[in-house]
C-alpha positions in Angstrom: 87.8 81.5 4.9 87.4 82.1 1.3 90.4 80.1 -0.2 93.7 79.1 1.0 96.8 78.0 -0.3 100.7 77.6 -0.3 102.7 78.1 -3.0 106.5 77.1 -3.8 107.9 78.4 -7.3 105.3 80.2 -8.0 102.9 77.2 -8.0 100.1 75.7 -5.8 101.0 72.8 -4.1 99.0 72.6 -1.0 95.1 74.1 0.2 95.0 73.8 3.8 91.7 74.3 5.3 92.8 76.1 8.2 95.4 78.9 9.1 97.0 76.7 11.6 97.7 73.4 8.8 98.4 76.9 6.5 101.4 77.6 8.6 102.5 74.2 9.3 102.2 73.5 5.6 105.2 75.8 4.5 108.0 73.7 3.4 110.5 76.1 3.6 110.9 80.3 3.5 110.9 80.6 0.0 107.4 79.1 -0.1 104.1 81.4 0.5 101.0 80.6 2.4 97.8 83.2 1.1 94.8 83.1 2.3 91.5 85.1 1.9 88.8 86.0 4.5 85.9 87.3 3.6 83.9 89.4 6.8 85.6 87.1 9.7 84.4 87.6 13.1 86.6 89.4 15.8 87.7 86.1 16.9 88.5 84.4 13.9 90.5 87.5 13.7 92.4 87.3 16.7 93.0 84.0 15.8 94.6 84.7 12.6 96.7 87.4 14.6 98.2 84.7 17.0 99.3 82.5 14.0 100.7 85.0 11.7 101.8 87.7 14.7 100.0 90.4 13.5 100.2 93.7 15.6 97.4 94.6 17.7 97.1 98.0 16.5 97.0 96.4 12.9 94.4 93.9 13.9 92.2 96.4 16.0 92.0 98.7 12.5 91.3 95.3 10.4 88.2 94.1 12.8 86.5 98.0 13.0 87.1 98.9 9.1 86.0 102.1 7.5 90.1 102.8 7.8 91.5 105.5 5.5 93.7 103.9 2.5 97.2 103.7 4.4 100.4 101.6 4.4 101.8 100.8 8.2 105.1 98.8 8.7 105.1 96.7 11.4 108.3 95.1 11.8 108.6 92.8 9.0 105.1 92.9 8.2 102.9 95.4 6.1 99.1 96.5 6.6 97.6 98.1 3.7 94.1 99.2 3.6 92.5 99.7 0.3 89.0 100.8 -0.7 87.8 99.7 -3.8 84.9 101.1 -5.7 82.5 99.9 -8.7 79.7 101.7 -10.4 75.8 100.9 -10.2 74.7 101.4 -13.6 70.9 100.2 -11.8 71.2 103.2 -9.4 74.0 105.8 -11.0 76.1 105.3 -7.2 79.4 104.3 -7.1 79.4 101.3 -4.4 82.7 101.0 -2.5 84.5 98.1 -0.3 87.1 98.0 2.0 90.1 95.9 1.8 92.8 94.6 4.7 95.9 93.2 3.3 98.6 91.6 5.6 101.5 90.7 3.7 105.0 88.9 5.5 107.5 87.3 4.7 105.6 84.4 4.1 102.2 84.7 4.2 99.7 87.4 2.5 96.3 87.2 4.4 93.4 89.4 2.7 90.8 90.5 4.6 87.8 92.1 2.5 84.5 94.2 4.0 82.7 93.9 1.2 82.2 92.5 -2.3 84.4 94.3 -4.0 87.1 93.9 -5.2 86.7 90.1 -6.4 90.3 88.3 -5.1 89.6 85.3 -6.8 89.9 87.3 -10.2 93.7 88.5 -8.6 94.6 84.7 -7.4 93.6 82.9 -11.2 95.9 85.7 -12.8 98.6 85.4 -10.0 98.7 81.3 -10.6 98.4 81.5 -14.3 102.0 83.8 -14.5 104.1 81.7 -12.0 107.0 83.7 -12.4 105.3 86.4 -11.1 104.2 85.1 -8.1 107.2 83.0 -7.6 108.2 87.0 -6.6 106.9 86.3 -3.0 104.1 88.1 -0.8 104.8 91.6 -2.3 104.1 90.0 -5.8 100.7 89.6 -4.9 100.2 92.8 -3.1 101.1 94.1 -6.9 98.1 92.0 -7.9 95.7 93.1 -5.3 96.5 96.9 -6.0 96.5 96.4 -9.7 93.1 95.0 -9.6 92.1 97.7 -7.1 92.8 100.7 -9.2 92.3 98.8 -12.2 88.5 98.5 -10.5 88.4 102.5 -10.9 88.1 102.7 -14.8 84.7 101.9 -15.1 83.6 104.2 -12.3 85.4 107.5 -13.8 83.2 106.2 -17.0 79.9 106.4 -15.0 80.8 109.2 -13.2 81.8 111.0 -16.5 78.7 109.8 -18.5 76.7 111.3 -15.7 78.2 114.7 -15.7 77.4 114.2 -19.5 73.6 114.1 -19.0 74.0 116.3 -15.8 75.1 119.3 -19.1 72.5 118.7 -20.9 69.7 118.8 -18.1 71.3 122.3 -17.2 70.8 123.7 -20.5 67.8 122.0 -21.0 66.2 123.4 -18.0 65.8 120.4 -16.0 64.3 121.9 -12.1 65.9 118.9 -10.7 69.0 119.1 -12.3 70.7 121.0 -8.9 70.4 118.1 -6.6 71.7 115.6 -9.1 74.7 117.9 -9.2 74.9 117.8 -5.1 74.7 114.4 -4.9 77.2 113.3 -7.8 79.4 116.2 -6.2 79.2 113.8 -3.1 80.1 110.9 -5.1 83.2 112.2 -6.6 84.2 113.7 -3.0 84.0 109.8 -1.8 85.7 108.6 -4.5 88.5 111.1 -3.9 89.0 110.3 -0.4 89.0 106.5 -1.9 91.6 107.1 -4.6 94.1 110.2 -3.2 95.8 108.6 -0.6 97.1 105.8 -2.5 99.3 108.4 -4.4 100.7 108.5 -0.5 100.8 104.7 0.1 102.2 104.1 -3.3 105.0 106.5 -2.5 106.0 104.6 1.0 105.8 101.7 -0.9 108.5 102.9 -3.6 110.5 104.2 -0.5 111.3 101.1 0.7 112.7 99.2 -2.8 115.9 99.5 -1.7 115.9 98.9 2.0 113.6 96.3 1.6 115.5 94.4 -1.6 112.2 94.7 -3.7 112.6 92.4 -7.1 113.3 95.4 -9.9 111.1 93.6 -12.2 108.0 94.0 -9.5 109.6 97.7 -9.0 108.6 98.5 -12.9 105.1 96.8 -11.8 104.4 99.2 -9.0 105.8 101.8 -10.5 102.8 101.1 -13.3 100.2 101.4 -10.6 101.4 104.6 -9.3 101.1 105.5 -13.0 97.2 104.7 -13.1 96.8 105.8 -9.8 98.0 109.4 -10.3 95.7 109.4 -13.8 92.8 108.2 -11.8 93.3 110.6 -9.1 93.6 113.6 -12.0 90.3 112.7 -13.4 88.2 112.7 -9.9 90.1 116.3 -9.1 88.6 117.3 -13.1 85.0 115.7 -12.0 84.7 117.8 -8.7 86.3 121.1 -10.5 83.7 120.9 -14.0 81.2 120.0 -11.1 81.6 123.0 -9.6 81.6 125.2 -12.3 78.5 123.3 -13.7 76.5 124.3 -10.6 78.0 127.5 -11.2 76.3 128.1 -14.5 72.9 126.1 -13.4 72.9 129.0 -10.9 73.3 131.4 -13.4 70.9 130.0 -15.4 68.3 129.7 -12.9 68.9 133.6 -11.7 68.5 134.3 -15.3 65.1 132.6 -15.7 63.6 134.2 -12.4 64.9 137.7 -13.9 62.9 137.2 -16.8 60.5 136.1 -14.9 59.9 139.3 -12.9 60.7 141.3 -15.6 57.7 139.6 -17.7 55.9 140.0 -14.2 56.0 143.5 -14.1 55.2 143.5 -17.9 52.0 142.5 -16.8 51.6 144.7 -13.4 52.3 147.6 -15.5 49.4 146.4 -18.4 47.0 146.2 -15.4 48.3 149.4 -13.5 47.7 151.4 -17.0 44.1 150.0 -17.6 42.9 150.2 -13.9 44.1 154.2 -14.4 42.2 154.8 -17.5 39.1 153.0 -16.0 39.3 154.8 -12.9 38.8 158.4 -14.2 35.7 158.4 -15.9 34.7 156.3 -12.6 35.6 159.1 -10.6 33.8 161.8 -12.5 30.6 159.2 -13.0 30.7 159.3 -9.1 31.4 162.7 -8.2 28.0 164.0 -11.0 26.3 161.0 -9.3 25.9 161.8 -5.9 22.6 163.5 -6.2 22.8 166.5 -3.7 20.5 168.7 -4.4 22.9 171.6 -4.2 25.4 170.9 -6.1 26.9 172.9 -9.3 26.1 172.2 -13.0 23.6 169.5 -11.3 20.1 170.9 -13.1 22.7 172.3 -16.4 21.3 170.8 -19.6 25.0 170.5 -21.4 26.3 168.5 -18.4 25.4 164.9 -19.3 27.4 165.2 -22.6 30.0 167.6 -20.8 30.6 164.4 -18.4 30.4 162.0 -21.0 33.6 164.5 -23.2 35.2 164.6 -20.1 35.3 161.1 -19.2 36.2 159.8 -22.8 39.0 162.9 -23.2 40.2 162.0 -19.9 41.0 157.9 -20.8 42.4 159.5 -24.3 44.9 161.2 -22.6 46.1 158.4 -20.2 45.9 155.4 -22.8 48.1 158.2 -24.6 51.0 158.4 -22.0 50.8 154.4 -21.1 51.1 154.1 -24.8 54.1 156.3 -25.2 56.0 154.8 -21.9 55.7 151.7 -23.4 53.0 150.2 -20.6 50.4 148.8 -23.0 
Protein backbone atom coordinates (compact mmCIF):
# COMPACT_ATOMS: atom_id res chain seq x y z
CA UNK A 1 0.00 0.00 0.00
CA UNK A 2 1.31 3.24 -1.25
CA UNK A 3 -0.87 5.76 0.74
CA UNK A 4 -4.24 5.74 2.16
CA UNK A 5 -6.75 8.00 3.20
CA UNK A 6 -10.41 9.14 3.87
CA UNK A 7 -11.70 12.24 3.10
CA UNK A 8 -15.02 14.21 4.14
CA UNK A 9 -15.47 17.78 2.36
CA UNK A 10 -13.05 17.46 0.37
CA UNK A 11 -10.36 17.14 3.09
CA UNK A 12 -8.18 14.56 4.78
CA UNK A 13 -9.17 13.59 7.95
CA UNK A 14 -8.03 10.06 8.51
CA UNK A 15 -4.85 7.67 7.02
CA UNK A 16 -5.64 4.25 7.93
CA UNK A 17 -2.99 1.81 7.39
CA UNK A 18 -5.06 -0.91 6.18
CA UNK A 19 -8.07 -1.37 3.82
CA UNK A 20 -10.04 -3.00 6.50
CA UNK A 21 -9.55 0.34 9.34
CA UNK A 22 -10.02 2.15 5.53
CA UNK A 23 -13.51 0.94 5.43
CA UNK A 24 -14.33 1.10 8.90
CA UNK A 25 -12.99 4.61 8.99
CA UNK A 26 -15.81 6.16 6.68
CA UNK A 27 -17.97 8.36 8.84
CA UNK A 28 -20.71 8.56 6.69
CA UNK A 29 -21.52 8.14 2.49
CA UNK A 30 -20.57 11.36 1.68
CA UNK A 31 -17.08 10.73 2.84
CA UNK A 32 -14.36 8.88 0.51
CA UNK A 33 -11.74 6.32 1.39
CA UNK A 34 -8.64 6.24 -1.61
CA UNK A 35 -6.09 4.21 -1.56
CA UNK A 36 -3.12 3.40 -3.79
CA UNK A 37 -1.27 0.02 -4.41
CA UNK A 38 1.61 -0.12 -6.03
CA UNK A 39 2.34 -4.04 -7.70
CA UNK A 40 0.19 -5.97 -4.89
CA UNK A 41 0.37 -9.56 -4.90
CA UNK A 42 -2.68 -11.77 -6.06
CA UNK A 43 -3.59 -12.04 -2.50
CA UNK A 44 -3.35 -8.67 -1.30
CA UNK A 45 -5.58 -8.35 -4.26
CA UNK A 46 -8.20 -10.64 -3.43
CA UNK A 47 -8.20 -9.16 -0.26
CA UNK A 48 -8.93 -5.76 -1.40
CA UNK A 49 -11.76 -7.47 -3.57
CA UNK A 50 -13.59 -8.91 -0.44
CA UNK A 51 -13.52 -5.46 1.31
CA UNK A 52 -14.54 -3.23 -1.45
CA UNK A 53 -16.66 -6.14 -3.55
CA UNK A 54 -14.93 -5.87 -6.46
CA UNK A 55 -16.10 -8.34 -9.40
CA UNK A 56 -14.04 -11.22 -10.06
CA UNK A 57 -13.82 -10.61 -13.64
CA UNK A 58 -12.65 -7.05 -12.66
CA UNK A 59 -10.14 -8.38 -10.27
CA UNK A 60 -8.83 -11.35 -12.47
CA UNK A 61 -7.95 -8.35 -15.32
CA UNK A 62 -6.32 -6.18 -12.40
CA UNK A 63 -3.93 -9.14 -11.07
CA UNK A 64 -2.78 -10.29 -14.97
CA UNK A 65 -2.39 -6.63 -16.48
CA UNK A 66 -1.27 -5.87 -19.92
CA UNK A 67 -5.30 -5.05 -20.34
CA UNK A 68 -6.34 -2.85 -23.26
CA UNK A 69 -7.48 0.86 -22.06
CA UNK A 70 -11.25 0.04 -21.25
CA UNK A 71 -14.12 1.30 -19.00
CA UNK A 72 -16.44 -1.83 -17.44
CA UNK A 73 -19.48 -1.06 -15.19
CA UNK A 74 -19.99 -3.33 -12.71
CA UNK A 75 -22.92 -2.57 -10.79
CA UNK A 76 -22.18 0.51 -9.04
CA UNK A 77 -18.61 0.23 -9.45
CA UNK A 78 -16.30 1.22 -12.46
CA UNK A 79 -12.87 -0.50 -13.65
CA UNK A 80 -10.82 1.59 -15.81
CA UNK A 81 -7.57 0.59 -17.16
CA UNK A 82 -5.23 3.13 -18.31
CA UNK A 83 -1.72 2.95 -19.83
CA UNK A 84 0.39 5.70 -19.37
CA UNK A 85 3.47 6.49 -21.24
CA UNK A 86 6.80 8.83 -20.69
CA UNK A 87 9.62 9.34 -22.99
CA UNK A 88 13.46 8.19 -22.44
CA UNK A 89 15.34 11.02 -23.51
CA UNK A 90 18.65 8.43 -22.35
CA UNK A 91 17.36 5.75 -24.84
CA UNK A 92 14.77 7.71 -27.46
CA UNK A 93 11.85 4.81 -26.25
CA UNK A 94 8.78 5.81 -24.97
CA UNK A 95 8.33 3.65 -21.59
CA UNK A 96 4.76 2.85 -20.76
CA UNK A 97 2.77 1.71 -17.39
CA UNK A 98 -0.37 0.32 -16.74
CA UNK A 99 -2.96 1.57 -14.49
CA UNK A 100 -6.17 -0.14 -12.56
CA UNK A 101 -8.58 2.22 -11.26
CA UNK A 102 -11.56 1.00 -9.09
CA UNK A 103 -13.70 3.81 -8.33
CA UNK A 104 -17.36 3.34 -6.04
CA UNK A 105 -19.43 5.01 -4.36
CA UNK A 106 -17.09 5.51 -1.76
CA UNK A 107 -13.88 4.38 -2.30
CA UNK A 108 -11.31 4.87 -5.36
CA UNK A 109 -8.55 2.13 -5.13
CA UNK A 110 -5.62 2.65 -7.80
CA UNK A 111 -3.72 -0.14 -8.64
CA UNK A 112 -0.50 0.78 -10.77
CA UNK A 113 1.99 -1.89 -12.83
CA UNK A 114 4.52 0.30 -13.16
CA UNK A 115 6.14 3.68 -12.38
CA UNK A 116 4.31 5.71 -14.30
CA UNK A 117 2.05 7.69 -13.97
CA UNK A 118 3.25 9.24 -10.47
CA UNK A 119 -0.34 9.27 -8.19
CA UNK A 120 1.06 11.14 -5.61
CA UNK A 121 1.45 14.14 -8.05
CA UNK A 122 -2.70 13.54 -8.70
CA UNK A 123 -3.50 13.16 -4.72
CA UNK A 124 -1.33 16.72 -3.66
CA UNK A 125 -3.37 18.55 -6.47
CA UNK A 126 -6.65 16.74 -5.58
CA UNK A 127 -6.08 17.86 -1.63
CA UNK A 128 -4.86 21.29 -2.50
CA UNK A 129 -8.52 22.19 -4.53
CA UNK A 130 -10.92 20.70 -1.90
CA UNK A 131 -13.84 21.57 -3.70
CA UNK A 132 -12.88 19.53 -6.33
CA UNK A 133 -12.51 16.57 -4.55
CA UNK A 134 -15.25 17.20 -2.26
CA UNK A 135 -16.99 16.00 -5.95
CA UNK A 136 -16.64 12.32 -4.70
CA UNK A 137 -14.71 9.18 -6.31
CA UNK A 138 -15.37 10.27 -9.92
CA UNK A 139 -13.60 13.66 -8.98
CA UNK A 140 -10.57 11.83 -8.72
CA UNK A 141 -10.93 9.60 -11.55
CA UNK A 142 -10.88 13.20 -13.40
CA UNK A 143 -7.50 13.61 -11.73
CA UNK A 144 -5.99 10.31 -12.53
CA UNK A 145 -7.06 10.65 -16.37
CA UNK A 146 -6.02 14.28 -16.50
CA UNK A 147 -2.63 13.40 -15.37
CA UNK A 148 -2.62 10.33 -17.59
CA UNK A 149 -3.08 12.14 -20.89
CA UNK A 150 -1.59 15.11 -19.55
CA UNK A 151 1.66 12.46 -19.29
CA UNK A 152 1.41 12.23 -23.28
CA UNK A 153 2.71 15.80 -24.14
CA UNK A 154 6.16 15.21 -23.58
CA UNK A 155 6.20 11.97 -25.52
CA UNK A 156 4.46 13.46 -28.82
CA UNK A 157 7.60 16.01 -28.28
CA UNK A 158 10.22 13.17 -28.34
CA UNK A 159 8.53 11.25 -30.73
CA UNK A 160 8.31 14.39 -33.00
CA UNK A 161 11.90 15.66 -32.32
CA UNK A 162 12.92 12.19 -33.52
CA UNK A 163 11.10 12.19 -36.72
CA UNK A 164 12.93 15.54 -36.92
CA UNK A 165 16.46 14.04 -37.00
CA UNK A 166 14.99 10.78 -38.59
CA UNK A 167 14.49 13.77 -42.07
CA UNK A 168 17.50 14.86 -41.92
CA UNK A 169 19.40 11.43 -41.78
CA UNK A 170 17.21 10.51 -44.95
CA UNK A 171 18.44 13.35 -46.86
CA UNK A 172 21.67 13.11 -45.53
CA UNK A 173 22.21 9.62 -46.54
CA UNK A 174 22.42 8.08 -43.24
CA UNK A 175 22.61 3.77 -44.22
CA UNK A 176 21.00 3.28 -40.85
CA UNK A 177 18.50 5.68 -41.13
CA UNK A 178 15.70 2.68 -42.33
CA UNK A 179 15.74 0.80 -39.09
CA UNK A 180 15.44 3.86 -36.98
CA UNK A 181 12.32 4.55 -39.01
CA UNK A 182 10.96 0.72 -38.27
CA UNK A 183 11.58 0.97 -34.85
CA UNK A 184 10.08 4.58 -34.13
CA UNK A 185 7.23 3.23 -36.52
CA UNK A 186 6.85 0.60 -33.70
CA UNK A 187 6.82 3.15 -31.08
CA UNK A 188 4.06 5.28 -32.39
CA UNK A 189 2.00 1.99 -33.25
CA UNK A 190 2.35 1.33 -29.20
CA UNK A 191 1.52 4.51 -28.34
CA UNK A 192 -1.55 4.46 -30.52
CA UNK A 193 -2.90 1.38 -29.13
CA UNK A 194 -2.07 3.28 -25.61
CA UNK A 195 -3.86 6.53 -26.51
CA UNK A 196 -6.97 5.42 -29.15
CA UNK A 197 -9.12 3.69 -27.07
CA UNK A 198 -9.53 6.28 -24.50
CA UNK A 199 -11.49 8.33 -27.21
CA UNK A 200 -13.79 5.07 -26.55
CA UNK A 201 -13.67 5.07 -22.78
CA UNK A 202 -14.02 8.72 -22.60
CA UNK A 203 -17.15 8.47 -24.60
CA UNK A 204 -18.87 5.69 -22.09
CA UNK A 205 -17.84 7.80 -19.63
CA UNK A 206 -19.83 11.02 -21.09
CA UNK A 207 -22.78 8.40 -21.68
CA UNK A 208 -23.52 7.93 -18.38
CA UNK A 209 -23.66 11.93 -16.95
CA UNK A 210 -27.00 11.75 -16.88
CA UNK A 211 -27.99 8.41 -15.70
CA UNK A 212 -25.33 8.47 -13.38
CA UNK A 213 -26.08 12.24 -11.87
CA UNK A 214 -22.47 13.26 -12.77
CA UNK A 215 -21.64 17.00 -10.99
CA UNK A 216 -21.85 19.41 -14.40
CA UNK A 217 -18.89 21.20 -13.12
CA UNK A 218 -16.77 17.67 -13.27
CA UNK A 219 -18.85 17.11 -16.73
CA UNK A 220 -16.86 20.43 -18.22
CA UNK A 221 -13.67 18.66 -16.65
CA UNK A 222 -13.99 15.41 -18.55
CA UNK A 223 -15.23 16.93 -21.29
CA UNK A 224 -11.54 18.79 -21.23
CA UNK A 225 -9.84 15.44 -21.30
CA UNK A 226 -11.69 14.13 -24.11
CA UNK A 227 -10.45 17.39 -25.63
CA UNK A 228 -6.66 16.53 -25.13
CA UNK A 229 -7.26 13.08 -25.77
CA UNK A 230 -8.74 13.43 -29.26
CA UNK A 231 -5.58 16.04 -29.98
CA UNK A 232 -3.24 13.50 -28.71
CA UNK A 233 -4.63 10.80 -30.62
CA UNK A 234 -4.55 13.24 -33.95
CA UNK A 235 -0.88 13.74 -33.54
CA UNK A 236 0.15 9.76 -33.11
CA UNK A 237 -2.22 9.09 -36.43
CA UNK A 238 0.12 12.30 -38.20
CA UNK A 239 3.42 10.41 -36.61
CA UNK A 240 2.61 6.95 -38.14
CA UNK A 241 1.19 8.63 -41.59
CA UNK A 242 4.66 11.22 -42.17
CA UNK A 243 6.37 7.89 -41.01
CA UNK A 244 5.21 6.12 -43.68
CA UNK A 245 5.78 8.42 -46.30
CA UNK A 246 9.30 9.08 -44.87
CA UNK A 247 10.22 5.45 -45.48
CA UNK A 248 8.60 6.00 -48.57
CA UNK A 249 11.05 8.57 -49.82
CA UNK A 250 14.26 6.88 -47.96
CA UNK A 251 13.21 4.04 -50.33
CA UNK A 252 13.30 6.21 -53.16
CA UNK A 253 16.26 7.61 -52.21
CA UNK A 254 18.09 4.51 -51.70
CA UNK A 255 16.76 2.98 -55.33
CA UNK A 256 18.07 6.23 -56.64
CA UNK A 257 21.60 5.91 -55.29
CA UNK A 258 21.92 2.12 -56.42
CA UNK A 259 20.76 3.36 -59.93
CA UNK A 260 23.49 5.59 -60.13
CA UNK A 261 25.43 3.34 -58.86
CA UNK A 262 25.06 0.79 -61.75
CA UNK A 263 24.79 3.29 -64.06
CA UNK A 264 28.40 4.68 -63.02
CA UNK A 265 29.12 0.78 -62.94
CA UNK A 266 28.61 0.24 -66.34
CA UNK A 267 30.37 3.56 -67.04
CA UNK A 268 33.33 1.74 -66.02
CA UNK A 269 32.57 -1.85 -67.68
CA UNK A 270 32.07 -0.11 -70.82
CA UNK A 271 35.80 2.01 -70.39
CA UNK A 272 37.24 -1.52 -69.80
CA UNK A 273 35.16 -3.35 -72.60
CA UNK A 274 36.44 -0.47 -75.16
CA UNK A 275 40.25 -0.76 -74.13
CA UNK A 276 40.31 -4.62 -73.76
CA UNK A 277 38.88 -4.36 -77.68
CA UNK A 278 41.50 -2.05 -78.98
CA UNK A 279 44.25 -4.14 -77.12
CA UNK A 280 43.04 -7.26 -78.41
CA UNK A 281 43.42 -6.65 -82.16
CA UNK A 282 46.88 -5.94 -82.64
CA UNK A 283 47.15 -9.07 -80.17
CA UNK A 284 45.42 -11.13 -82.48
CA UNK A 285 47.38 -10.22 -85.60
CA UNK A 286 50.81 -10.30 -83.28
CA UNK A 287 49.70 -13.99 -82.72
CA UNK A 288 48.39 -15.10 -85.89
CA UNK A 289 52.23 -13.56 -87.90
CA UNK A 290 53.79 -15.32 -84.75
CA UNK A 291 53.09 -18.75 -84.97
CA UNK A 292 56.20 -19.60 -86.97
CA UNK A 293 54.92 -22.33 -89.45
CA UNK A 294 57.11 -22.65 -91.90
CA UNK A 295 54.40 -22.60 -94.52
CA UNK A 296 52.65 -19.95 -94.01
CA UNK A 297 51.82 -16.75 -96.43
CA UNK A 298 53.74 -13.40 -96.46
CA UNK A 299 55.87 -15.38 -93.62
CA UNK A 300 59.57 -14.86 -95.51
CA UNK A 301 57.84 -11.13 -97.29
CA UNK A 302 60.23 -8.29 -96.46
CA UNK A 303 57.19 -5.53 -96.17
CA UNK A 304 55.38 -7.73 -93.68
CA UNK A 305 56.87 -6.61 -90.33
CA UNK A 306 55.83 -2.94 -91.05
CA UNK A 307 52.55 -4.27 -92.96
CA UNK A 308 51.78 -5.89 -89.34
CA UNK A 309 52.90 -3.14 -87.37
CA UNK A 310 50.16 -0.47 -90.00
CA UNK A 311 47.72 -3.01 -89.53
CA UNK A 312 47.84 -3.30 -85.93
CA UNK A 313 48.07 0.56 -85.12
CA UNK A 314 45.21 1.30 -88.09
CA UNK A 315 43.19 -1.39 -86.53
CA UNK A 316 43.18 0.23 -82.65
CA UNK A 317 42.60 3.74 -84.64
CA UNK A 318 39.57 2.61 -85.94
CA UNK A 319 38.09 1.07 -82.70
CA UNK A 320 39.27 3.91 -80.14
CA UNK A 321 37.36 5.90 -83.10
CA UNK A 322 33.93 4.19 -82.60
CA UNK A 323 34.27 3.82 -78.60
CA UNK A 324 35.02 7.46 -78.84
CA UNK A 325 32.01 8.39 -80.89
CA UNK A 326 29.44 6.01 -78.72
CA UNK A 327 30.51 7.81 -75.97
CA UNK A 328 32.53 4.61 -74.20
CA UNK A 329 35.83 6.27 -73.44
Amino acid sequence: MVDSAVYRDGHRILSPPTLVEALKSLPDESSMAWIGLYRPTPEQLFAAARQFDLHELAVEDAILAHQRPKLERYGETLFVVLRAARYVDETERVDFGELHVFCGPTFVLTVRHSESPDLSKVRTRMENTPDLLRLGPEAVLYAILDAVVDGYSPVLAGLQNDIDEIETEVFGGDPKVSRRIYELTREVIEFQRATKPLLGLLRQLSSGFVKYRTDEELQKYLRDVADHATTVVERADGFRELLGNILTVNATLVSQEQTQASYAQNEEIKKVSAWAAILFAPTLIGTVYGMNFDEMPELHWAGGYPMALMLMALTCVVLYTVFKRRGWL
